[in-house]
C-alpha positions as CSV (number, residue, x, y, z in Angstrom):
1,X,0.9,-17.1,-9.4
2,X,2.9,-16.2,-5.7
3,X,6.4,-15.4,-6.1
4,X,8.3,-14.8,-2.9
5,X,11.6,-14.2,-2.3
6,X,13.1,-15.1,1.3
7,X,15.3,-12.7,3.1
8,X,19.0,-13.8,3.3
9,X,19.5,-13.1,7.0
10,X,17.2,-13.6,9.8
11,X,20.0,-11.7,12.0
12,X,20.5,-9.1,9.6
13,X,18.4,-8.1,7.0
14,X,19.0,-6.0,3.9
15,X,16.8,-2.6,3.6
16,X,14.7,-4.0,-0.1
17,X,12.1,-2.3,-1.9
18,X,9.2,-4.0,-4.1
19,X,7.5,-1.8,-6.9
20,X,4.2,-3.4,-9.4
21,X,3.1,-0.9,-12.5
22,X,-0.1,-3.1,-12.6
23,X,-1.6,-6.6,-12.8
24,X,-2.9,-8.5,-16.1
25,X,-0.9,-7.3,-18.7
26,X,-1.2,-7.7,-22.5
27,X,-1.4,-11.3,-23.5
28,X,2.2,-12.6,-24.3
29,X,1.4,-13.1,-27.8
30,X,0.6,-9.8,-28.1
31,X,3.2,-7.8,-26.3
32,X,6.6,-6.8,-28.9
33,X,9.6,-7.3,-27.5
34,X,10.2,-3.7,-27.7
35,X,7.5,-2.8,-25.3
36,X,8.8,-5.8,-23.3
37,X,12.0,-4.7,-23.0
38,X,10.6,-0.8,-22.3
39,X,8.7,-2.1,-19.0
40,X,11.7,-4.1,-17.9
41,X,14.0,-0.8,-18.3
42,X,11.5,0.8,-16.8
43,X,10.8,-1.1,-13.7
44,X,15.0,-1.7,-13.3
45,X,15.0,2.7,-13.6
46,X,12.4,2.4,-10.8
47,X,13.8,0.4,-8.5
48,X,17.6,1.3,-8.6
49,X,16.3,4.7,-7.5
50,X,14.1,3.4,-4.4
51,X,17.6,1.3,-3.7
52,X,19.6,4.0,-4.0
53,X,17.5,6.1,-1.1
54,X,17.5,2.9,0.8
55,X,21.2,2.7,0.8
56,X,22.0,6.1,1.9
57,X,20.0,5.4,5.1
58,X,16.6,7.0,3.6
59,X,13.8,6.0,5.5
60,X,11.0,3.1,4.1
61,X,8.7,6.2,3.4
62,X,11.0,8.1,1.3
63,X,11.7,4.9,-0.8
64,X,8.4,4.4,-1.6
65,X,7.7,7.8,-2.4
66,X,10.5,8.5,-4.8
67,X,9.4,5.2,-6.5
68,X,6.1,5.9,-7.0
69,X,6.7,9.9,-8.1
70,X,9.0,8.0,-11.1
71,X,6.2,5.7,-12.1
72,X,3.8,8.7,-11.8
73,X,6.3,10.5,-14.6
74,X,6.5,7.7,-16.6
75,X,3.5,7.2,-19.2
76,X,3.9,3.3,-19.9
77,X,1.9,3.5,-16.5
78,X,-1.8,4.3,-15.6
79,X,-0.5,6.8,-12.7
80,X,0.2,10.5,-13.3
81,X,1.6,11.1,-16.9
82,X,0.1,8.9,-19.4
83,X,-3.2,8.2,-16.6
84,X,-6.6,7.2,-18.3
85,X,-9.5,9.4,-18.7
86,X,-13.1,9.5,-17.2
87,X,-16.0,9.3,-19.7
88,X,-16.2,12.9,-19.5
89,X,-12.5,12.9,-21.2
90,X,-11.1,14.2,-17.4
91,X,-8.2,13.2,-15.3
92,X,-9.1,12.0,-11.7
93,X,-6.1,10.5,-10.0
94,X,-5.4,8.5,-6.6
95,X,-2.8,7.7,-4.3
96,X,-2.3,7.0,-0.5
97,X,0.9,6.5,1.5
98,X,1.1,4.7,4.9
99,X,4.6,4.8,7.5
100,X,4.5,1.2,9.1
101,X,6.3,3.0,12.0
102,X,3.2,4.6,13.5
103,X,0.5,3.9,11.4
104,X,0.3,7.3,10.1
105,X,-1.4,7.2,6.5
106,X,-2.6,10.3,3.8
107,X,-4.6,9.9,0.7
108,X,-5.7,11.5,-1.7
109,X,-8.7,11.1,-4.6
110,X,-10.0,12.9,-7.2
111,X,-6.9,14.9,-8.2
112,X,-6.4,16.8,-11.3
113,X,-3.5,19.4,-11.0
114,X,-1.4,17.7,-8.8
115,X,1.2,16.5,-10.9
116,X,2.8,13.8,-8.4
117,X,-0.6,12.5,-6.3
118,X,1.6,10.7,-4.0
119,X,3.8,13.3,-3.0
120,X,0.3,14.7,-2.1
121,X,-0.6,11.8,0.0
122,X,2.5,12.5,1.9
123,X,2.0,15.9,2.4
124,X,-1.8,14.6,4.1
125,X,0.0,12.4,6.2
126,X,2.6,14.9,7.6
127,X,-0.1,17.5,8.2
128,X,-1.4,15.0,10.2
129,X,-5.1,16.4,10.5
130,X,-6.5,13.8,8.2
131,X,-6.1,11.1,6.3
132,X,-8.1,11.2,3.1
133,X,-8.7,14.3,1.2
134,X,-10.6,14.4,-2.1
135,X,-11.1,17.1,-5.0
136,X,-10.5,20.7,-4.7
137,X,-10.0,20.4,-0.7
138,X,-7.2,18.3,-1.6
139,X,-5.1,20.0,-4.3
140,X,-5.5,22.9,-2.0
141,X,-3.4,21.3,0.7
142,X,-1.0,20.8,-2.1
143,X,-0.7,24.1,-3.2
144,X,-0.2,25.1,0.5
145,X,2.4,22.5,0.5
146,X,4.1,23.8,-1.9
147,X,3.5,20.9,-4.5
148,X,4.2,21.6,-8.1
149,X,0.3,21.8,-10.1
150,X,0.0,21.5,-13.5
151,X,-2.9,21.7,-16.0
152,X,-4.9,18.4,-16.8
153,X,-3.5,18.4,-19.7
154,X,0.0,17.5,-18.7
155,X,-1.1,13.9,-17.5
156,X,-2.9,12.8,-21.5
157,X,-1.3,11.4,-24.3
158,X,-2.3,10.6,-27.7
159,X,-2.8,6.6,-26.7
160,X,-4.6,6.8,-23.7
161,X,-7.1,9.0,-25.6
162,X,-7.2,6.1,-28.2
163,X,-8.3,3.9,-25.3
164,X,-11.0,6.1,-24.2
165,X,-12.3,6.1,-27.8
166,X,-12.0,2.7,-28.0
167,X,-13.7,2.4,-24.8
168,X,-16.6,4.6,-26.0
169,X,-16.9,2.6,-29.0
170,X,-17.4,-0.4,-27.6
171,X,-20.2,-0.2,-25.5
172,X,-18.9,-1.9,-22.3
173,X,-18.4,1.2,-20.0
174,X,-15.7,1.0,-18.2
175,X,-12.7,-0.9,-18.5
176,X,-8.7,-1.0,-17.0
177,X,-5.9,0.4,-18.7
178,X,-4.3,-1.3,-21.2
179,X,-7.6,-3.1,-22.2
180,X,-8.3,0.0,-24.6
181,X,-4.8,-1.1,-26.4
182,X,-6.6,-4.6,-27.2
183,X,-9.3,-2.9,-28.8
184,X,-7.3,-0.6,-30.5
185,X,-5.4,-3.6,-32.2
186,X,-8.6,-5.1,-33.1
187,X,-9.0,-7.7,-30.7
188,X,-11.8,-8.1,-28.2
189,X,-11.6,-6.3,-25.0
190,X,-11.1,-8.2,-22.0
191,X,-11.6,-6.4,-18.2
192,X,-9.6,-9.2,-16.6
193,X,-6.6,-7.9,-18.6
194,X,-5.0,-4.9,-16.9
195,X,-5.5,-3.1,-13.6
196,X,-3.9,0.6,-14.1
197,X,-2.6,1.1,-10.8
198,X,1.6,1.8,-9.7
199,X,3.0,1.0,-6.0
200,X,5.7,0.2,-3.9
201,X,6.7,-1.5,-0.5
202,X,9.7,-1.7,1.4
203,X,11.6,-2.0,4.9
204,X,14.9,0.2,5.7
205,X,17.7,-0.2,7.5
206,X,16.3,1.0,10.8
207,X,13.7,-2.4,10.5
208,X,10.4,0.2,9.1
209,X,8.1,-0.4,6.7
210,X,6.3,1.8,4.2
211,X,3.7,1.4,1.2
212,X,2.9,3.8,-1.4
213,X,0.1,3.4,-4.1
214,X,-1.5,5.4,-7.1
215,X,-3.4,5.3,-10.1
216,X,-5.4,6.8,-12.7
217,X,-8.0,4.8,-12.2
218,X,-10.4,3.0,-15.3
219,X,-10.8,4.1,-18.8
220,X,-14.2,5.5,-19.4
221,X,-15.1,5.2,-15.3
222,X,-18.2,7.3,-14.0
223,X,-16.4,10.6,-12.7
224,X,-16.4,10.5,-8.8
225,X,-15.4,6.8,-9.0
226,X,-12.6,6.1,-6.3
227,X,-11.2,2.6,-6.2
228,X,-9.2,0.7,-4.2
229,X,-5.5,2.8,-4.1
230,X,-6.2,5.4,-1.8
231,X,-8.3,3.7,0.5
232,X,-6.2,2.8,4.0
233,X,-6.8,-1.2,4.7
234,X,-8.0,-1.7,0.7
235,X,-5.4,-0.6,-1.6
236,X,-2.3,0.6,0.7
237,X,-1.6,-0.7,4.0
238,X,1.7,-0.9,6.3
239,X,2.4,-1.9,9.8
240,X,5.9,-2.9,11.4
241,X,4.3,-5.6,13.4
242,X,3.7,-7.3,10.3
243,X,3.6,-6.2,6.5
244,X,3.5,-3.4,4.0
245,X,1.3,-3.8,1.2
246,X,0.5,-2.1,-2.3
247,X,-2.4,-4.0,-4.6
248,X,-3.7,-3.4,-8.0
249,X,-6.5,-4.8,-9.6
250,X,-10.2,-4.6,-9.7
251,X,-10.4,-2.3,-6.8
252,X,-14.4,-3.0,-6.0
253,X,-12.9,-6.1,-5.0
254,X,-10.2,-5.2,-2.8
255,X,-12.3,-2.7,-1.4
256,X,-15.0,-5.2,-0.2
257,X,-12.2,-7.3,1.7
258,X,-10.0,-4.6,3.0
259,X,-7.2,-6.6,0.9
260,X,-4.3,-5.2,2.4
261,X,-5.2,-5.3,5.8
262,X,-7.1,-8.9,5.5
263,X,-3.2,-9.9,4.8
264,X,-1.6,-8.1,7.7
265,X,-4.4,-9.5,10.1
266,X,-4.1,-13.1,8.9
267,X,-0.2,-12.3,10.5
268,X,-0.8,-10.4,13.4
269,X,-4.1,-12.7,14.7
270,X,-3.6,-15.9,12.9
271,X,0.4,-16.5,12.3
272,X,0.5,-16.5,8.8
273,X,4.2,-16.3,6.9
274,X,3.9,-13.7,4.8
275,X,3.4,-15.9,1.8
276,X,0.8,-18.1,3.4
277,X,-1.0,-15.0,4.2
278,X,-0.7,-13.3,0.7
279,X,-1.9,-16.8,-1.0
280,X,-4.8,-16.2,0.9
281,X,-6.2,-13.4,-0.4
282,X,-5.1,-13.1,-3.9
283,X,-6.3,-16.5,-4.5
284,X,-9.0,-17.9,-1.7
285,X,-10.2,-14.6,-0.9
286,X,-10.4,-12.2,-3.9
287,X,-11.2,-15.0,-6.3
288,X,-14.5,-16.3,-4.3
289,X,-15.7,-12.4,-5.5
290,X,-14.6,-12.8,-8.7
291,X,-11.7,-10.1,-7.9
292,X,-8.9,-10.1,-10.2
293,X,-4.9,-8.6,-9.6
294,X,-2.6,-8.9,-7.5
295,X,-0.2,-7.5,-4.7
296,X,3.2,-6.4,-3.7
297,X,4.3,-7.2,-0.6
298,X,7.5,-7.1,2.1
299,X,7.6,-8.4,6.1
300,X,9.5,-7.4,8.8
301,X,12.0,-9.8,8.4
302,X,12.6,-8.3,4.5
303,X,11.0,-11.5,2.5
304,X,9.1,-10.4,-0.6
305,X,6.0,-11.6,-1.9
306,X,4.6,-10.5,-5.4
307,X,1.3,-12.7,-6.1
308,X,-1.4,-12.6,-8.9
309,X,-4.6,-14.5,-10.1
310,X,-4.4,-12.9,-13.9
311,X,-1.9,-13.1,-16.8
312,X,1.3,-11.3,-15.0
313,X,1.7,-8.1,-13.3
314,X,4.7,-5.7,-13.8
315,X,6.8,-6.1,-11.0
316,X,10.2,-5.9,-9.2
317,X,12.2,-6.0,-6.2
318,X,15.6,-4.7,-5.2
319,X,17.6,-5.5,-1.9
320,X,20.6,-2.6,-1.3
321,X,23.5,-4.2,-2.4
322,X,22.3,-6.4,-5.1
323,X,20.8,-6.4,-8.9
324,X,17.6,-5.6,-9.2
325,X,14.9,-8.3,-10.3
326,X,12.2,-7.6,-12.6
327,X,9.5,-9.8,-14.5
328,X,6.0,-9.4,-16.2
329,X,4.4,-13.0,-17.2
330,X,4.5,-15.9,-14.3
């Protein structure tokens, strides 16, 4: 599924921001329209906020940020609050940001006190030193930078350690996110089903582009597992030549294509349209691995591209000045 929604103006273009809170989703049939209608407020909450900073002047970074730090609070999302556990019944949390302005990117892996991971990532990428930190080396660069830590505890809840029991009881290892509700509910568990994994994208007024991405990772994952998120050129990537990009999904798949860049090359060295370029690796490439998600997406020229190879992906996309738009199925 590829949806893409063309900027209005070549001449000028509004500043827009793109959020996901994950690809595969429940299946339809099993989804109430209460929790439905609790993503969708969700997502609109998300995005009127990233607007908001957009339309004050607020730079592509700062959008992207701010969206991300409310999907990181909000537990409906494998990111932050309400993030899965390890086997070992731990928190390890991921998250990179990336300025399309100068290429300057900070990630961060293995986090378990910071309570917003991405606000960590930025402070990485303004230090400037490095660009991926892990473990203890990294919450202490958040502590220096004033960051607000928490205990572990403050990221469980009661149903994400249902999904790790659920997870332990059925045998298969690890599996993504919302896949522990299906077994919870009795039905078989399915890893094609839901990647755990929050971003966002977007271009401000001044023409840059940002990307921000985070996650709790799997359900019942080996600790010291790092995925695709926080990786620059897998998970996050953003350049103002060409694209910003978030993905979510099996991330040993977009790590073994460098996801987010492949798209951003096909443009620079190929002249792909953004869509033409995002087809091509959510569907051609990813799917000749076996790689299952999908991506969030935004060009230079503001057109939005939100495509996905599994059930539907929570997603959204907001230009300053107009209501935002939100979906989870195709």
């Amino acid at each position: 599924m590829t949806a893409t929604a063309a900027s209005p103006s070549a001449a000028r273009t509004a500043p827009v921001i793109a959020i996901h809170g994950g690809a595969g989703t429940l299946n339809r049939a099993h989804i109430s329209p209460a929790q439905e209608q609790a993503y969708h407020a969700a997502l609109q909450d998300v995005l009127r906020a990233g607007q908001a900073v957009l339309a004050r002047g607020g730079s592509a970074v700062d959008a992207v940020c701010e969206a991300v730090r409310l999907l990181e609070e909000c537990p409906l999302f494998n990111a932050g609050h309400g993030a899965v556990f390890t086997a070992d019944a731990t928190h390890e949390l991921d998250a990179a940001v990336m300025d399309g302005a100068n290429l300057a990117a900070g990630a961060v892996a293995g986090v378990a006190h910071v309570r917003n991971p991405v606000l960590a990532a930025r402070a990485v990428m303004l230090h400037g030193q490095h660009v991926l930190m892990a473990g203890e080396g990294a919450e202490r660069m958040a502590r220096d930078a004033g960051l607000e830590m928490v205990e572990p505890s403050h990221f469980s809840t009661d149903a994400r350690r249902a999904q790790l029991e659920a997870a332990r009881a059925s045998q298969r290892g690890a599996v993504l996110d919302h896949d522990g509700a299906a077994a919870l509910a009795g039905r078989a568990l399915d890893e094609d089903r839901k990647m755990g994994t929050v971003g966002a994208v977007a271009l401000d007024a001044h023409g840059h582009l940002a990307a921000a991405t985070s996650t709790g990772g799997m359900t019942n994952k080996r600790p010291g597992r790092v995925g695709d998120s926080p990786l620059i050129g897998a998970g996050t990537y953003a350049d103002d030549r060409t694209a910003a990009v978030s993905c979510t999904g099996h991330g040993e798949s977009f790590i073994r294509v460098a996801a987010a860049h492949d798209l951003c090359a096909r443009m620079a060295h190929g002249g792909a349209a953004l869509g033409e370029a995002a087809d091509a690796v959510v569907h051609g490439t990813l799917t000749a691995l076996g790689g299952t998600g999908g991506l969030i997406a935004v060009d230079r020229h503001g057109n939005v591209c939100l495509p996905f190879n599994t059930e539907g992906m929570y997603r959204g996309f907001a230009r300053v000045g107009e209501t935002p738009e939100t979906s989870i199925y195709r």
